[in-house]
Each structure stands twice: as structure tokens, then as C-alpha cells.
TORTORGU-547310 format. One line per field, with one value per residue (C-alpha): chain; residue in three letters; residue number from 1; x, y, z. Coordinates in steps of 0.05 Angstrom, whole numbers, padded with zeros to 5 digits, always signed. Each point is the difference from the previous one (the first is absolute). Layout:
// residues N
kette = [A/...]
rest = [ALA/...]
nr = [NUM/...]
x = [X/...]
y = [Y/...]
z = [Z/...]
END
This chain:
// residues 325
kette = [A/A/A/A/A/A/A/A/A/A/A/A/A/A/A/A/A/A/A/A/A/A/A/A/A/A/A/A/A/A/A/A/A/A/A/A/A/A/A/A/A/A/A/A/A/A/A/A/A/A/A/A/A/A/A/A/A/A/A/A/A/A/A/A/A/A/A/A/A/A/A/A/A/A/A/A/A/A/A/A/A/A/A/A/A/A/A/A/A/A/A/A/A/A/A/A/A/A/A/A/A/A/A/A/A/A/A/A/A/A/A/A/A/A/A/A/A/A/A/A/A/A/A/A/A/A/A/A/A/A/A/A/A/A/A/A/A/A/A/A/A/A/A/A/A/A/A/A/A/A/A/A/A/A/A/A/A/A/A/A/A/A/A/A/A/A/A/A/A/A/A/A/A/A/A/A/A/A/A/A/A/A/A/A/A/A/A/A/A/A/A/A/A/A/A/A/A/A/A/A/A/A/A/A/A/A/A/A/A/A/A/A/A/A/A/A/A/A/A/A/A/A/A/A/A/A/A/A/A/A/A/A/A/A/A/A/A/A/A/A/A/A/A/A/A/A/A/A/A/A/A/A/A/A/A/A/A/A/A/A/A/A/A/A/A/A/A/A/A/A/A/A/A/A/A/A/A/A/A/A/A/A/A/A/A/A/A/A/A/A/A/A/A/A/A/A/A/A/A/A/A/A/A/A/A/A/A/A/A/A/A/A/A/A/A/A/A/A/A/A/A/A/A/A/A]
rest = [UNK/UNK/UNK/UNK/UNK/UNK/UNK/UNK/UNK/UNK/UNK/UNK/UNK/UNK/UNK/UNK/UNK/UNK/UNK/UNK/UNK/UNK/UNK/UNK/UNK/UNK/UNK/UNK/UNK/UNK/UNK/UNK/UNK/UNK/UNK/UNK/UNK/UNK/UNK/UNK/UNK/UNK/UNK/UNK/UNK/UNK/UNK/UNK/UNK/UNK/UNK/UNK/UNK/UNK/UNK/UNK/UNK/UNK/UNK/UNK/UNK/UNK/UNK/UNK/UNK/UNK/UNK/UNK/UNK/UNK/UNK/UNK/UNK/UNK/UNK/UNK/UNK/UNK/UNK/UNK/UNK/UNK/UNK/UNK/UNK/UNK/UNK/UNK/UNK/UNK/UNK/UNK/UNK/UNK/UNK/UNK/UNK/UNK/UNK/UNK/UNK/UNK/UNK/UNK/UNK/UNK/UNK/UNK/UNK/UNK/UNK/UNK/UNK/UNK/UNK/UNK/UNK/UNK/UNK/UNK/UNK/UNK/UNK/UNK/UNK/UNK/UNK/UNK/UNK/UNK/UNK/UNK/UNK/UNK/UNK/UNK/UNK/UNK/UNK/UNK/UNK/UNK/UNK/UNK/UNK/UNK/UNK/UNK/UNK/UNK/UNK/UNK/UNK/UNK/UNK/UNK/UNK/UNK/UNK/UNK/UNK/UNK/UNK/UNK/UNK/UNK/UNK/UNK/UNK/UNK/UNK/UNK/UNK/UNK/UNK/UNK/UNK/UNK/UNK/UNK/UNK/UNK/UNK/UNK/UNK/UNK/UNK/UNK/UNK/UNK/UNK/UNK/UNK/UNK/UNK/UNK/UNK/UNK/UNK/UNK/UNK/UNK/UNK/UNK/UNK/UNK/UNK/UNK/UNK/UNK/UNK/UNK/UNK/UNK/UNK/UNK/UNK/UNK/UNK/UNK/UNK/UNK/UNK/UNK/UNK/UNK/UNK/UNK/UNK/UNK/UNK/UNK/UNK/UNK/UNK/UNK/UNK/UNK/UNK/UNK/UNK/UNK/UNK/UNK/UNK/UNK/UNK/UNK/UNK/UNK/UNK/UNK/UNK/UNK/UNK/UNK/UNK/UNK/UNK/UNK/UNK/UNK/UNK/UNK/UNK/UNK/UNK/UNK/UNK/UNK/UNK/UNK/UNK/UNK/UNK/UNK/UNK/UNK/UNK/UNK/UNK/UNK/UNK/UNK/UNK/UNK/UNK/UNK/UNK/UNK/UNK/UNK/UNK/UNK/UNK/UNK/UNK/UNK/UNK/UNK/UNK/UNK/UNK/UNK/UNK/UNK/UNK/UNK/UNK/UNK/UNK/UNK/UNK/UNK/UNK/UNK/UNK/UNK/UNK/UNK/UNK/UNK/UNK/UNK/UNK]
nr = [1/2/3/4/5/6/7/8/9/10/11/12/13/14/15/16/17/18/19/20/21/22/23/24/25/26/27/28/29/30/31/32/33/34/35/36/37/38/39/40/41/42/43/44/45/46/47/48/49/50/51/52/53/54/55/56/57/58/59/60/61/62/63/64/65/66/67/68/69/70/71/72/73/74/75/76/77/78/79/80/81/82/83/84/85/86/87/88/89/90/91/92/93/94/95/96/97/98/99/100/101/102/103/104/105/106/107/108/109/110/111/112/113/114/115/116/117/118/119/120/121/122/123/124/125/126/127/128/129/130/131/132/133/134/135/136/137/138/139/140/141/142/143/144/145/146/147/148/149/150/151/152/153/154/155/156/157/158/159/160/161/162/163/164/165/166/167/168/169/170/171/172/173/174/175/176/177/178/179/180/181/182/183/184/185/186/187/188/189/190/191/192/193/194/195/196/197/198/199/200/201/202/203/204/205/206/207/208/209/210/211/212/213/214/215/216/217/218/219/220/221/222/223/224/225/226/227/228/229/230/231/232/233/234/235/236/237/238/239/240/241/242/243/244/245/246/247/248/249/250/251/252/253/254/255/256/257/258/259/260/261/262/263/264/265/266/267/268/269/270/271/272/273/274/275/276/277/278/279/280/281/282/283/284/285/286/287/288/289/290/291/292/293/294/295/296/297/298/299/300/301/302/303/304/305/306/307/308/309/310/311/312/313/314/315/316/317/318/319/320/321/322/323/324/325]
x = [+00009/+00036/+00061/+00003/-00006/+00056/+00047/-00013/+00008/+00070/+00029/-00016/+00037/+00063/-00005/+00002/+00062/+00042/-00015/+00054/+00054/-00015/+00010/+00059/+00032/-00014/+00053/-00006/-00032/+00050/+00069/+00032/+00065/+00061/+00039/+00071/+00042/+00061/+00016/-00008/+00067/+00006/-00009/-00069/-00023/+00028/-00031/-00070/+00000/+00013/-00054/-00048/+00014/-00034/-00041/-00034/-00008/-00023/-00056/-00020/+00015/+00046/+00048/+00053/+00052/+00004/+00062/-00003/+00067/+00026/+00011/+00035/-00067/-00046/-00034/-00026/-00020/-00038/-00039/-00027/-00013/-00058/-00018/-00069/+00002/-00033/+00070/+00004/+00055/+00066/+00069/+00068/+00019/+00080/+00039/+00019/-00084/-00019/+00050/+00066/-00056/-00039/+00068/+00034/-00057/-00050/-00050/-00006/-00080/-00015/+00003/+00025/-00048/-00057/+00001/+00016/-00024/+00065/-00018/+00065/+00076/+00021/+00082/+00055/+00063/+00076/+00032/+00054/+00059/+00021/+00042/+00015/+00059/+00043/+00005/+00071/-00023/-00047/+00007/-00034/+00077/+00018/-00058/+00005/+00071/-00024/-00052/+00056/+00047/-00045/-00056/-00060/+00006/-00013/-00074/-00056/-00070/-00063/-00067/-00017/+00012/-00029/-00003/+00038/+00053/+00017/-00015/+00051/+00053/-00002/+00007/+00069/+00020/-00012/+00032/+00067/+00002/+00006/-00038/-00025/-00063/-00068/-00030/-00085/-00023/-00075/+00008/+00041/+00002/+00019/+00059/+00025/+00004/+00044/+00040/+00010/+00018/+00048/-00037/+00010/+00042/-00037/-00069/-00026/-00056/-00057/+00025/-00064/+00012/+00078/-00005/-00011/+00062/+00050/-00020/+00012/+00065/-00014/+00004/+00048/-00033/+00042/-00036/-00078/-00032/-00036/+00029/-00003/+00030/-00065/-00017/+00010/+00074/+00030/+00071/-00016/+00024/-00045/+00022/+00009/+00057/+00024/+00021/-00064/-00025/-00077/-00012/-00069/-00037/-00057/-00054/-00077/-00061/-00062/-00074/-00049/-00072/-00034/-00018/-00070/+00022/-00054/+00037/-00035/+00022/+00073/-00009/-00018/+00060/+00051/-00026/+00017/+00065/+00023/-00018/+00043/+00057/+00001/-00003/+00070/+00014/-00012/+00050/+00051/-00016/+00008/+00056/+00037/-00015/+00018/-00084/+00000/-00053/-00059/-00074/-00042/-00054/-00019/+00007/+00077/+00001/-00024/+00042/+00065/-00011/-00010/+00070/+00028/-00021/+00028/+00068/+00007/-00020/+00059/+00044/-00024/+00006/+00074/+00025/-00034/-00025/-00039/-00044/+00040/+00066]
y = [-01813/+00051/-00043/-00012/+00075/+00009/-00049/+00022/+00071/-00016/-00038/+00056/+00053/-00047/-00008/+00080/+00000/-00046/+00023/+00059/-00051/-00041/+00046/+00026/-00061/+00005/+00018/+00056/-00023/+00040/+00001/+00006/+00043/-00006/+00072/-00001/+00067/-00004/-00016/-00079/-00042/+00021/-00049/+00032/-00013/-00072/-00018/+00026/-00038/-00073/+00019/+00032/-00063/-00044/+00037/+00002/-00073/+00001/+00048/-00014/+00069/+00055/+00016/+00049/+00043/+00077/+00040/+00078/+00015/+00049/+00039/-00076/-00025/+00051/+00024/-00064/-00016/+00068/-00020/-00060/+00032/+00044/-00058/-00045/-00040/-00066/-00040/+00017/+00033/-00012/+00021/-00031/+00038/+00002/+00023/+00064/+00016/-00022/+00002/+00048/+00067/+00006/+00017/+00037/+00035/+00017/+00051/-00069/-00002/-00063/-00034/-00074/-00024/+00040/-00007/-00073/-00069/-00043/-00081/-00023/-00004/-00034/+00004/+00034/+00005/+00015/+00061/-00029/+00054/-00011/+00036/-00008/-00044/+00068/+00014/-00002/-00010/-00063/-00011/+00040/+00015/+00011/+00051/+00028/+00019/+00024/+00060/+00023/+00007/+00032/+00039/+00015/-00027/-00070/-00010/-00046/+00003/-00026/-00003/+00072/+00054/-00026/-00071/-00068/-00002/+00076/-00017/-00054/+00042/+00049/-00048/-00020/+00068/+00010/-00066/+00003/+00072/+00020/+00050/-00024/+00024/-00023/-00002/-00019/-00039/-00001/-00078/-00059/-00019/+00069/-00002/-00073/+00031/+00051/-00040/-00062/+00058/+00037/+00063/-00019/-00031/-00041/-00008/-00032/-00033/-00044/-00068/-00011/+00039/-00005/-00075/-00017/+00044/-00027/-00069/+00020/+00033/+00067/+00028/-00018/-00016/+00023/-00004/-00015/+00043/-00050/-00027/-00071/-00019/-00017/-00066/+00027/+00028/-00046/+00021/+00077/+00026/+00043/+00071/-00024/-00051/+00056/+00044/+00026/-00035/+00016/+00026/-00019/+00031/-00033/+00015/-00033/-00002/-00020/+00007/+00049/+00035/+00063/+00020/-00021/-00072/-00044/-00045/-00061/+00011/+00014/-00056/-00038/+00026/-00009/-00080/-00007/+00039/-00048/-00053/+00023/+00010/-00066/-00024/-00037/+00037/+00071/-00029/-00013/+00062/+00037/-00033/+00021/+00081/-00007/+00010/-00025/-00006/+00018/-00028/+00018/+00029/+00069/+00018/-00030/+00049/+00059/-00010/-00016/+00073/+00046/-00032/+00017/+00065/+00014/-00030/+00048/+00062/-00017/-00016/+00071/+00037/-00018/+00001/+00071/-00029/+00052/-00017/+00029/-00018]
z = [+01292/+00038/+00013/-00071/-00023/+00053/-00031/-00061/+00016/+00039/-00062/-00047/+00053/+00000/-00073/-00001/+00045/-00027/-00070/+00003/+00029/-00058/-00047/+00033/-00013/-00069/-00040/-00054/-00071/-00047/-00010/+00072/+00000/+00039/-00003/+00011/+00016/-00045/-00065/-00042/+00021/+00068/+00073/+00011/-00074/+00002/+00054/-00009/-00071/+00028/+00046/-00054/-00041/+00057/+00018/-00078/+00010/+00060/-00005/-00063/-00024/-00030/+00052/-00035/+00034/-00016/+00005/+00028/+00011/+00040/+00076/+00014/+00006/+00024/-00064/-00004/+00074/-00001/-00063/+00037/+00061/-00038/-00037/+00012/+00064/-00052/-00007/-00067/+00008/+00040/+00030/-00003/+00054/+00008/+00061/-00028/-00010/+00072/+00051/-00038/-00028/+00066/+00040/-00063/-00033/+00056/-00041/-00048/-00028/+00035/+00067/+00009/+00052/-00022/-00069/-00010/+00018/+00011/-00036/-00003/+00005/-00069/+00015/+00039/-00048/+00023/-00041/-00050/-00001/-00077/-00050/-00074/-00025/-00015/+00067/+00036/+00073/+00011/+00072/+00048/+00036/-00071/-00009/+00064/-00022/-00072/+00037/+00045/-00053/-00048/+00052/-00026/-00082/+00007/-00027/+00042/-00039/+00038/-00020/+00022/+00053/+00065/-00026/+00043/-00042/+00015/+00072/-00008/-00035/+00058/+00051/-00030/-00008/+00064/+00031/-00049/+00013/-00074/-00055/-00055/-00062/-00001/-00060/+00000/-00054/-00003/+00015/-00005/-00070/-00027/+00048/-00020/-00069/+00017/+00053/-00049/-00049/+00033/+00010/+00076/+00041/+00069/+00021/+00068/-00051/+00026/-00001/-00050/-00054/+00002/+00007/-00077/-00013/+00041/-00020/-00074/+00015/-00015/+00066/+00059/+00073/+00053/+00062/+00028/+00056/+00042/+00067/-00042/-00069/-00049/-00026/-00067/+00003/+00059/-00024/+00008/+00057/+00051/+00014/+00079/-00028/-00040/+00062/+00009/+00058/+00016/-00067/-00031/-00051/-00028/-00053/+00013/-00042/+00018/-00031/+00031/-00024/+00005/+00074/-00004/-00024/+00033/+00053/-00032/-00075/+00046/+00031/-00071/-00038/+00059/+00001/-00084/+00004/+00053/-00037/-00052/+00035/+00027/-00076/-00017/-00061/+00032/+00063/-00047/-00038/+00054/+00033/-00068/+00019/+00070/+00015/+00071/+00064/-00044/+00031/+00061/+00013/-00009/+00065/+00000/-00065/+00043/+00063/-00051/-00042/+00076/+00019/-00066/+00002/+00074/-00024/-00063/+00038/+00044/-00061/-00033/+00060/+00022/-00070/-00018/-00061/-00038/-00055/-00060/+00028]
END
């Protein structure tokens, strides 16, 4: 009788126990929302959709993206930092939000490692250095020449002050040794307008936004900023084959919660999202945007975003960028 009432009494505490892990796991019963820092038509926003998409089916529930644009990403990273720790609610979280703002803006309202549980890395992208068809100079030598014969008036828009493609724009200022005008959009679509409209002249644009451009014509790639050329625009050269050698700027997303994001339901999402990056239609999706060396584990997600971050404070620090420059 006493054994019994023991096992009995054991069962019911390990019911108790794993009840929370169980539940962790659970994903939330409304709408689930993936927020995205910049405005619809951009890399980040593109992205996050073919994921949302999957991820509807998948779950068996609403999963719709939500744009707060603005502060190249950080408006939106510092609404989901206060938001519930549940999973009902989500970050695309973009290079310029995670590993750019710490080293650039350091009185931000949110800390990267406290504040957020890393899930995934959905893509690594190449900038695409791209101009509109009116432009005279579309070769980097040819551009290099352009911004030393006219300092400091040829236009570059990115997708705000602070964000990669600034980063990136910098970096060749600093490597052709020329002056040239930022001008912040508050994301990538916005900017394509007034690039493909004339409004500006250049942009070191994720490949991911720019990609659907430059395959309809309407704007001109000129280079890529990874150390490789990109499945999806093998006849673009890289900036290193443009007499740039060692020059690589990237942009990254990658899916993250809340800070008190249970490791299980982490664990839970990161398993689906790999799934779905494995699926052939999002490969050759992806493949098309230049979305590279997505997958892992959360940890890999973690370890990926602290090197980032090291690397950009660098990058800030020896160019003197400042965060309304």
C-alpha cells in the first residue's frame, strides 16, 4: 500500500514538472506576429514573409508580419523586447538592429543579449551596389572616378542612418578615398523608389530587396560585397574583383523572441524554421535573393550575432561613424 501511494505520489510530481515544459512548447493560440524594422518591399520584409507563409501552414495558425519602421531597425527590436515572453510575438532581427546600434548608438533602450532569445539565422545576403539606368558611371573604377571628380554630390541612399548599407557606403568611402552624401530612407523599398526614379543616384542595397529590380531592368548591379559571387547573380562581380580586395559587407537576418522566450518553445520554433529552409521552393527562393548559410541551432545563432557585433564596433570605431552622419 505504501509502495503504491509512493508511485502514485512520484508520477503526479513528474506530471507537475514536466507540465511547464509542455506548455512551453506550446505555441501561442492567436495570431502569432513576426515584426519587421523597415518598411513593406525591403530584404528584411521579403524574407520574413516566405517564412510567415510556412510558417501559417505549419502551425496551423495566423502568422502575419508587421511593419514599424524606423531607427534602421531599432524601433521595432525595442517594441519586442518589452513585449510578452509567450511566442506570440517575434523579431526579424537584421544586422543593423543587433550587431551595427549596440556599437553606434550605445544609450539604445534595449540590450542584445539580455533582451532577446536568438532561434535562428534565416539568411546572410551580399550588398548589391546598384544604380539607376541614367547613370553615366556603372563600374565601380568608373564610379570611383565619378566621386573624385564631383566630391561630395554624388547621392548613395540606404535604408537609414546607422543601417548595413550605410556601414557599407562608408567602407568604400573610406577604401576609394572619396566623399560622397548619404541620404537615410526609413527602409529599402522607399529608397528603390527614389533610386529607380532618379531622385538618387547609388545604393549598396541588400542583395534581397534590390534583386527583383535588377532582374526587371530597372536598376543596374555593379558589384556584390561578399568574398564570393552569389548563386543568384553569378555574372556580378564582387567588390574584391573590383579592386577592392578584402572588402565584405554583408547584411543577416535571423528570427529571435522576447528575453524570457522559454528555451523549449526556442528550441520548437528553431526545429520548424529549419525545416523550412530546407524546403526546395524556399532554397530556390532564396537562392534568387542571395539568402545564404541560414539554419543551426540557436546557439550557432547566438555565437554568429557576438562576432557580428565585435566586427562592427571595429568597423564604427576606425571609420568615426557617428549616428547622424
Amino acid at each position: 500500500m505504501q509502495r503504491r501511494t509512493f508511485v502514485t505520489a512520484t508520477a503526479a510530481t513528474a506530471a507537475t514538472l514536466a507540465a511547464p515544459m509542455l506548455r512551453a512548447q506550446n505555441l501561442s493560440s492567436g495570431p502569432i506576429r513576426i515584426v519587421v524594422g523597415f518598411a513593406p518591399g525591403g530584404g528584411t520584409d521579403i524574407l520574413a514573409r516566405v517564412i510567415a507563409q510556412k510558417l501559417t501552414t505549419m502551425w496551423n495558425t495566423s502568422v502575419i508580419v508587421e511593419n514599424k519602421a524606423g531607427a534602421a531597425g531599432m524601433i521595432a527590436a525595442e517594441y519586442v523586447a518589452k513585449q510578452a515572453s509567450d511566442g506570440s510575438t517575434l523579431l526579424m532581427a537584421h544586422i543593423n538592429s543587433h550587431a551595427i546600434a549596440p556599437a553606434l548608438t550605445p544609450k539604445m533602450n534595449y540590450n542584445v543579449e539580455r533582451d532577446f532569445v536568438p532561434i535562428i539565422l534565416v539568411g546572410v545576403t551580399p550588398n548589391l551596389l546598384i544604380c539607376n539606368e541614367q547613370q553615366p558611371a556603372k563600374t565601380v573604377k568608373d564610379l570611383v572616378e565619378l566621386c573624385r571628380k564631383n566630391p561630395g554630390r554624388v547621392t548613395f541612399g540606404s535604408a537609414g542612418t546607422g543601417s548595413a548599407q550605410h556601414l557599407a557606403l562608408e567602407m568604400f568611402k573610406l577604401a576609394a578615398k572619396v566623399d560622397a552624401i548619404h541620404v537615410p530612407y526609413k527602409g529599402s523599398g522607399p529608397m528603390l523608389t527614389d533610386l529607380i526614379g532618379g531622385q538618387i543616384q547609388y545604393s549598396f542595397d541588400t542583395m534581397t530587396a534590390a534583386t527583383p529590380h535588377v532582374k526587371s531592368g530597372k536598376a543596374i548591379a555593379i558589384a556584390q560585397t561578399r568574398q564570393k559571387r552569389a548563386k543568384g547573380h553569378p555574372t556580378v562581380p564582387t567588390m574584391a574583383e573590383s579592386g577592392f580586395p578584402g572588402f565584405e559587407a554583408t547584411t543577416w537576418y535571423g528570427l529571435v523572441g522576447p528575453g524570457k522566450l522559454p528555451t523549449p518553445l526556442a528550441k520548437r520554433m528553431n526545429e520548424d524554421v529549419n525545416k523550412i529552409l530546407r524546403m526546395p521552393d524556399v532554397m530556390e527562393r532564396f537562392d534568387q535573393y542571395g539568402a545564404e548559410d541560414g539554419g543551426g541551432t540557436p546557439e550557432k545563432f547566438g555565437n554568429f550575432i557576438r562576432v557580428e557585433a565585435k566586427k562592427w564596433a571595429k568597423v564604427v570605431k576606425d571609420a568615426n561613424v557617428k549616428a547622424d552622419s
